[in-house]
C-alpha positions in Angstrom: 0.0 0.0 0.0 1.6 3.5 -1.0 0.1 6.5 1.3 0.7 9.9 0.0 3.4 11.9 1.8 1.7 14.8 1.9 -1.2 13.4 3.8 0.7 11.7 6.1 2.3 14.8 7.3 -1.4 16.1 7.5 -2.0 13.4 9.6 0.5 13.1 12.0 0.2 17.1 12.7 -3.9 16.4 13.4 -3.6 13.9 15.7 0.1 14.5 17.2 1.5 17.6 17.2 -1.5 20.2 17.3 -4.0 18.5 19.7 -4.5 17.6 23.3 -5.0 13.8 24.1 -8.9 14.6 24.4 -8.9 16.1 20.7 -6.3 13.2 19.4 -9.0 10.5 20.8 -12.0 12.1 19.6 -10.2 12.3 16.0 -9.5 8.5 16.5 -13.7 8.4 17.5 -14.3 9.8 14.5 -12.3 7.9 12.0 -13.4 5.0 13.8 -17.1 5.8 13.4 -17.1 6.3 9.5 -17.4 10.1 9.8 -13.8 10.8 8.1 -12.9 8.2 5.6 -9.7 10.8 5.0 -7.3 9.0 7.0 -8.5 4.8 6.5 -5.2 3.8 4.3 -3.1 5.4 6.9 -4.8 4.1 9.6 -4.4 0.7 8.2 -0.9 0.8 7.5 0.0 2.4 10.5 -2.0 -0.8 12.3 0.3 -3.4 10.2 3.6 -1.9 11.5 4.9 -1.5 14.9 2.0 0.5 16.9 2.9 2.9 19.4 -0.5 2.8 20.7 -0.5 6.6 21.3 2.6 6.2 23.6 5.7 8.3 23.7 8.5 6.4 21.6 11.7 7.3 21.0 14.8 5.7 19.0 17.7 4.3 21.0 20.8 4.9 19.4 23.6 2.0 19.2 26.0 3.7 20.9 23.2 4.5 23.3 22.4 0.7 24.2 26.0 -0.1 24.2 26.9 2.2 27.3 23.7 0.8 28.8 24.9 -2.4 28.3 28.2 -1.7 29.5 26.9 -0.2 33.0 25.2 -3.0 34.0 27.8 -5.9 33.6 29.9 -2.8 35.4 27.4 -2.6 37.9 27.2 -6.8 38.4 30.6 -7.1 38.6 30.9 -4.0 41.2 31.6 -5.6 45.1 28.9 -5.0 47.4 31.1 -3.1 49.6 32.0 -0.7 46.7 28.3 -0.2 46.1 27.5 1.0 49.5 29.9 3.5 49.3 28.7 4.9 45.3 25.1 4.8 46.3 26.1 6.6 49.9 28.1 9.0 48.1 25.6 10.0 45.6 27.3 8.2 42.7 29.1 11.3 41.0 30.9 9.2 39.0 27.8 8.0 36.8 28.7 4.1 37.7 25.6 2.9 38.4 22.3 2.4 36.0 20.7 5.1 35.3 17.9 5.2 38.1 15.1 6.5 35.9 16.5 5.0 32.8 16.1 1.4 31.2 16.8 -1.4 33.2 18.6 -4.1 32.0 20.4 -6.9 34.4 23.8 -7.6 34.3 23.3 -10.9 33.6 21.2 -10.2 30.0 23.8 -8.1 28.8 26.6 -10.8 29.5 24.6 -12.9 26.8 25.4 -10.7 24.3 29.0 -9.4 24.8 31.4 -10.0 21.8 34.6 -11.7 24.1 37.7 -10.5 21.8 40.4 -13.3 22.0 43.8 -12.4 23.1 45.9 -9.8 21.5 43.5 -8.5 19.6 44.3 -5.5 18.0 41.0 -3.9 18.7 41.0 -4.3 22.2 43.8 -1.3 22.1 41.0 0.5 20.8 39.3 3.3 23.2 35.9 2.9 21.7 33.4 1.0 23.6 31.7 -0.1 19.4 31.6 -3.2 19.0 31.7 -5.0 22.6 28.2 -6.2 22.6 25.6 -8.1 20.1 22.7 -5.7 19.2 21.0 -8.0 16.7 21.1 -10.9 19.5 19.6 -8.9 22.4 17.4 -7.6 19.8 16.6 -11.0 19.7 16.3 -11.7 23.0 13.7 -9.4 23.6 11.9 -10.2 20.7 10.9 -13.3 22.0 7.1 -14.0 22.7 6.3 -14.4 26.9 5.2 -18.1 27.1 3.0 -16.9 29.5 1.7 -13.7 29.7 0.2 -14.1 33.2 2.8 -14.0 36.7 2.4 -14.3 40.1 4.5 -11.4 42.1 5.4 -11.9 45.7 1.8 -9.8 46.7 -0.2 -11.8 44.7 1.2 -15.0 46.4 0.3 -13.7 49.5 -3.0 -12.7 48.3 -3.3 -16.4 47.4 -2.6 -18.1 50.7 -4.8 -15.3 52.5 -8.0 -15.9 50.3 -9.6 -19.3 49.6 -12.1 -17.7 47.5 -10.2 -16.0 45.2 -6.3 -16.8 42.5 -4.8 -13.7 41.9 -2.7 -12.5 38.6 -0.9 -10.0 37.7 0.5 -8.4 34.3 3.4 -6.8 33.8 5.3 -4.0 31.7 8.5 -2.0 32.4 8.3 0.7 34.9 9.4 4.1 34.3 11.1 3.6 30.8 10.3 0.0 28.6 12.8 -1.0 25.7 11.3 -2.5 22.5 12.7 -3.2 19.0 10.5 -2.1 15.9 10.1 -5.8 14.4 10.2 -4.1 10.6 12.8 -1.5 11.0 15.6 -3.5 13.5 15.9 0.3 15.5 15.8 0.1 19.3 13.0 2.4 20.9 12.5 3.5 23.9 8.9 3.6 26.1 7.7 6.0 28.7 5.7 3.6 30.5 4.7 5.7 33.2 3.8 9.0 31.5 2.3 10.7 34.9 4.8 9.4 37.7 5.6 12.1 40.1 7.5 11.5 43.7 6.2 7.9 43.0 10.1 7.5 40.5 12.3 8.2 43.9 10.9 4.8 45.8 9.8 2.4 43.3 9.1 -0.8 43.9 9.1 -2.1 40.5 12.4 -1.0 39.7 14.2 -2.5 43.1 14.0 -5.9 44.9 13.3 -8.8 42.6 12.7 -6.9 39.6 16.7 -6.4 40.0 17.7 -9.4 42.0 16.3 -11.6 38.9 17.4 -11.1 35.2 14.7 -13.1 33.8 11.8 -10.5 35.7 13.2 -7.3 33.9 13.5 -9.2 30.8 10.4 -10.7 30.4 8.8 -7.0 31.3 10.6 -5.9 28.0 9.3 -8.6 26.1 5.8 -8.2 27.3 6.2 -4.9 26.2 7.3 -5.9 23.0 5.2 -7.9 22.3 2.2 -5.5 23.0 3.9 -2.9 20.5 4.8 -5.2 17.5 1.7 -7.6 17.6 -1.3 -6.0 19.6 -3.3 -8.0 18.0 -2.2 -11.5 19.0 -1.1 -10.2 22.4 -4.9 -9.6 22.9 -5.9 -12.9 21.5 -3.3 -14.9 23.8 -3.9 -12.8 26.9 -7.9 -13.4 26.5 -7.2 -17.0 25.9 -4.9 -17.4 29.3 -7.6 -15.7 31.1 -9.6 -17.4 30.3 -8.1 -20.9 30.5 -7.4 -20.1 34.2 -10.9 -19.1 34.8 -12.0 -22.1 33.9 -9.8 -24.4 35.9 -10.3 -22.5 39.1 -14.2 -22.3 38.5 -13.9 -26.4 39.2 -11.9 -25.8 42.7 -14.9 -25.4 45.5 -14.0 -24.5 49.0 -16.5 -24.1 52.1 -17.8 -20.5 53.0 -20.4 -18.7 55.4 -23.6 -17.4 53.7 -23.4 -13.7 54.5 -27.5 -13.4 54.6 -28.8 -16.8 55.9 -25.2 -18.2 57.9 -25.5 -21.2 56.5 -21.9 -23.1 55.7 -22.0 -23.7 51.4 -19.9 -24.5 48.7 -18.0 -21.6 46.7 -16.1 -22.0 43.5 -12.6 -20.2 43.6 -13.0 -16.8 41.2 -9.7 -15.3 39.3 -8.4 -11.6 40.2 -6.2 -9.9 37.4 -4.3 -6.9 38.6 -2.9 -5.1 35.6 0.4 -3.6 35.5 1.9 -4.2 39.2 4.6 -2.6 37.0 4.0 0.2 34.4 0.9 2.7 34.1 -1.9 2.6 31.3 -0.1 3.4 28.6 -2.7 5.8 26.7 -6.1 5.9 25.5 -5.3 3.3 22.9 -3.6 0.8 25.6 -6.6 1.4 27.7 -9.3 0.5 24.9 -7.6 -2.9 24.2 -7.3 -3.4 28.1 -10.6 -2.7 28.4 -11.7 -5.5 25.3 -10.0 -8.0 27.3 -11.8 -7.3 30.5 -15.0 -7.4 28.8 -14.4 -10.9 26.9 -13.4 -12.3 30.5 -16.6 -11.0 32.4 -16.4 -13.9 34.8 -13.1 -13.0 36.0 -12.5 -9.4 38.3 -10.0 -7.2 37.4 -8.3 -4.3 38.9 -5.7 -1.7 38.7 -3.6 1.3 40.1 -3.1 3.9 38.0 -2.1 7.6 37.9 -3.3 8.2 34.3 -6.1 9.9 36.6 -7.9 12.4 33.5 -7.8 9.3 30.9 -9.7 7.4 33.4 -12.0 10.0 34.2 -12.8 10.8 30.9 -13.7 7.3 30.2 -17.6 6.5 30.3 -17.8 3.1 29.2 -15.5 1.1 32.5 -16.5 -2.6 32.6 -18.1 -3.3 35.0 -15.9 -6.3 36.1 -13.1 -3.6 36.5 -12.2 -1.6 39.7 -9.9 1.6 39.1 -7.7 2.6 42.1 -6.3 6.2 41.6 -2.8 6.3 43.1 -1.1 9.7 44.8 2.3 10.3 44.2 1.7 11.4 40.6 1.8 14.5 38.3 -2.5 14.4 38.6 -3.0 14.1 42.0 -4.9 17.4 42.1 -7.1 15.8 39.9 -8.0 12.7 42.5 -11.3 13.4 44.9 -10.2 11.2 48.1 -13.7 11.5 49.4 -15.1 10.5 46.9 -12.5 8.4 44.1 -10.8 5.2 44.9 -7.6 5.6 45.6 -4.3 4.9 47.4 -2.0 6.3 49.2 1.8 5.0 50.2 2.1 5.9 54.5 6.3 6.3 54.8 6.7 5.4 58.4 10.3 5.0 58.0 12.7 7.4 59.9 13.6 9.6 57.1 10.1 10.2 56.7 9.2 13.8 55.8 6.3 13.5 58.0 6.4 13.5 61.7 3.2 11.6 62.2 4.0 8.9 60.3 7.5 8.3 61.7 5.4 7.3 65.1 4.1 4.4 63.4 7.5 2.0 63.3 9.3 4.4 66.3 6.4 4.0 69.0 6.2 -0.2 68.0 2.8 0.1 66.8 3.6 -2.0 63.3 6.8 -4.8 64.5 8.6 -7.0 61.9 10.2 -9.8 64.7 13.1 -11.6 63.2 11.9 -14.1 60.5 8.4 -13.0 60.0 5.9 -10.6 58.5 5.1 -7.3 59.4 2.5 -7.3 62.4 0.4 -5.0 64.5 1.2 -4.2 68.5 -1.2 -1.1 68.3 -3.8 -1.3 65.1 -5.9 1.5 66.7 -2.7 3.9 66.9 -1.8 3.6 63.7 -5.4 3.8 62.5 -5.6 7.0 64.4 -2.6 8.6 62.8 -3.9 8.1 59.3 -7.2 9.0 60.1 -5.7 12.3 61.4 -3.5 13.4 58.7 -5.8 12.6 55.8 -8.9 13.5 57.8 -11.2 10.5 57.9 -13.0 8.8 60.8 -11.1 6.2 62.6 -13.5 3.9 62.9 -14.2 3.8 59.2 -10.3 2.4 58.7 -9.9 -1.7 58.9 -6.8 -4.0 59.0 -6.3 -6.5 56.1 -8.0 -9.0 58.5 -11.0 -6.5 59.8 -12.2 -5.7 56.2 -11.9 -9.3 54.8 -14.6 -10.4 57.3 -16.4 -7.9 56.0 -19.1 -8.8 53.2 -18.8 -6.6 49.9 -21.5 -3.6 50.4 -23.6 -3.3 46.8 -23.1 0.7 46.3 -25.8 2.5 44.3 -24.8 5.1 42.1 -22.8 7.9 42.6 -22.8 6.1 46.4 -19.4 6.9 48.4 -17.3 3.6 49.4 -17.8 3.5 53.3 -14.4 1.7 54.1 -11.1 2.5 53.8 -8.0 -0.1 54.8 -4.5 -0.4 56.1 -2.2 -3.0 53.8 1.3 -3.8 56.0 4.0 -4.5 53.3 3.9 -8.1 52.7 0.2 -8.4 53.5 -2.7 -9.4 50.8 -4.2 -6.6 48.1 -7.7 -8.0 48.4 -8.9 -4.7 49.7 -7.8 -3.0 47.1 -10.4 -5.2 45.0 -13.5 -4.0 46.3 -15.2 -1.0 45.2 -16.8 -0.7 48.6 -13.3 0.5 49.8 -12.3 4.0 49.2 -9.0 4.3 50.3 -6.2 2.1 50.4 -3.5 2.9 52.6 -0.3 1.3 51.9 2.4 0.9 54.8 5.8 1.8 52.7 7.6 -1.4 51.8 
């Protein structure tokens, strides 16, 4: 298919460069809706190549990917002690990866380093060219997920906490994704969380096991990848693995209480998908193919965090097997209702805390983590007092993990405020953060 340069350009300038993201969806609406056949060849041939989905790309240079490369076999091969001292003296010295930059482990980049035998000339060469594989770890990440589906530490623990319920999770890069454009060979870079604010400085998904294992971070890529080159079948897989675990959960029956009549009965164990325990919505594109999976999957519950809070709002047509959490920490918080939008916030009781109140919680005892277990309470109604205070809520509208779970999901009608809000210790189960009937979630900082 040939497409006109000229109408191209006119193209990309209507639904890039001169319009907000409302306008830029509305001109999709359009299109989509047979109003404007201007732009259907374009459309089309745009859809058969790699698809940004709306998202901010940008092309990696070689030279680019190599230092990358370079810094993290540095960094893997850096001794622990050494480490301490870069990270507590600020890392001047630019040894370390980038921390808002793309992650790659040590470990993946070792797969693709070119070892020069001995006295080669080159190696007298002060260029860095040449030291690592691109076309092989553009292979590597070009490989399809086997499974698109995982199971991060919090969703484990959601498991072994709820008999009624097997939770999922996706996942995508956090901050910054690396792709490759399957038709051109070039290396491009992903902002995968568009809106992140204060969130970037302590993030989860860029520390723990998302470092401590190369096959997490990779895999993240290639989900990623996967989405950006082949939407299409990434849709079709993801529905079908859904789906397939639906089905063989739906067979697993476990006893429960009848909330209205007390009587003991027979349950059958229901799936919970979180999406992106990693990574933000993407855009309005991302969200619309999301959203298509959710609603061919309406016997499973979904859920998400998200600080893409005005493409959310924006959206009338949620599913209705979908709860949206608003998160705080982002570049939209002033957008995010806390009396009245689900949402969550992260309570830093640590003691660099910037606030006072807060640094109570772990100083005074009330949350204790004794030696080779989980987090725990000593004083539930202190700490529920201290968040109660500083957000200003009612105290006896806040409920441990274990308070809420006993109680039964309230039916809201519309426009009906949640009435509960919940206190998650790191480590402890996400279910609250399920229920619509919960307005806020607040999070006990990892």
């Amino acid at each position: 298919m040939i497409i006109d340069r000229k109408l191209l350009e006119e193209f990309a300038a209507a639904a890039v460069l001169n319009t907000s993201d409302i306008e830029v969806f509305n001109i999709g609406r359009t299109i989509i809706e047979g109003r404007n056949t201007k732009y259907f060849d374009i459309i089309e041939e745009l859809n058969e190549a790699f698809n940004t989905l709306g998202t901010k790309t940008s092309v990696l240079p070689p030279e680019e990917l190599e230092k990358i490369l370079s810094t993290a076999v540095e960094w893997q091969n850096t001794p622990q002690k050494k480490k301490n001292a870069i990270e507590k003296a600020g890392d001047p010295d630019k040894v370390k990866p980038d921390k808002f930059g793309i992650l790659v482990h040590g470990s993946q980049a070792r797969k693709v380093m070119i070892i020069l035998p001995a006295g080669d000339p080159s190696e007298d060469d002060d260029s860095e060219a040449g030291t690592f594989d691109l076309k092989k770890f553009a292979d590597l990440i070009k490989v399809r997920p086997t499974k698109l589906l995982s199971q991060n530490e919090k969703m484990k623990k959601s498991n072994k906490d709820n008999e009624d319920k097997v939770f999922f999770n996706t996942s995508i890069p956090a901050l910054m994704g690396l792709t490759v454009d399957e038709d051109t060979g070039d290396f491009r870079v992903v902002t995968t969380c568009a809106n992140a604010g204060i969130c970037k400085i302590d993030c989860y998904a860029r520390a723990h096991g998302y470092l401590m294992f190369s096959d997490a971070t990779m895999k993240q890529h290639r989900m990623l990848n996967y989405i950006f080159n082949d939407a299409e079948g990434y849709e079709s897989e993801m529905i079908k693995e859904i789906t397939k675990k639906a089905n063989r959960f739906a067979k697993k029956q476990f006893k429960i209480q009848d909330s209205d009549t007390g009587e003991i009965v027979m349950g059958h164990k229901t799936v919970q998908i979180r999406w992106n325990d990693a990574g933000d919505i993407l855009s309005n594109e991302y969200l619309r193919l999301v959203k298509r999976i959710i609603d061919a999957t309406p016997n499973v519950e979904h859920y998400l965090y998200s600080k893409e809070v005005a493409m959310h709002k924006i959206d009338k047509n949620k599913p209705t097997n979908l709860t949206t959490r608003y998160s705080f920490g982002g570049k939209q918080d002033s957008v995010i209702n806390p009396k009245k939008d689900l949402h969550a916030q992260i309570v830093d009781a640590d003691s660099d805390s910037r606030f006072a109140d807060f640094k109570e919680i772990k100083k005074n005892g009330y949350i204790t983590q004794p030696v080779g277990k989980g987090w725990q309470y000593e004083d539930a109604d202190a700490v529920k007092k201290i968040i109660a205070n500083h957000y200003d809520i009612d105290a006896k509208d806040i409920f441990t993990v274990a308070e809420i779970s006993k109680k039964p999901v309230k039916k809201l009608e519309d426009d009906e405020v949640a009435p509960y809000n919940a206190i998650i210790l790191p480590g402890e189960s996400d279910k609250p953060a399920t229920r619509k009937d919960v307005l806020g979630i607040y999070l006990i900082k990892h």
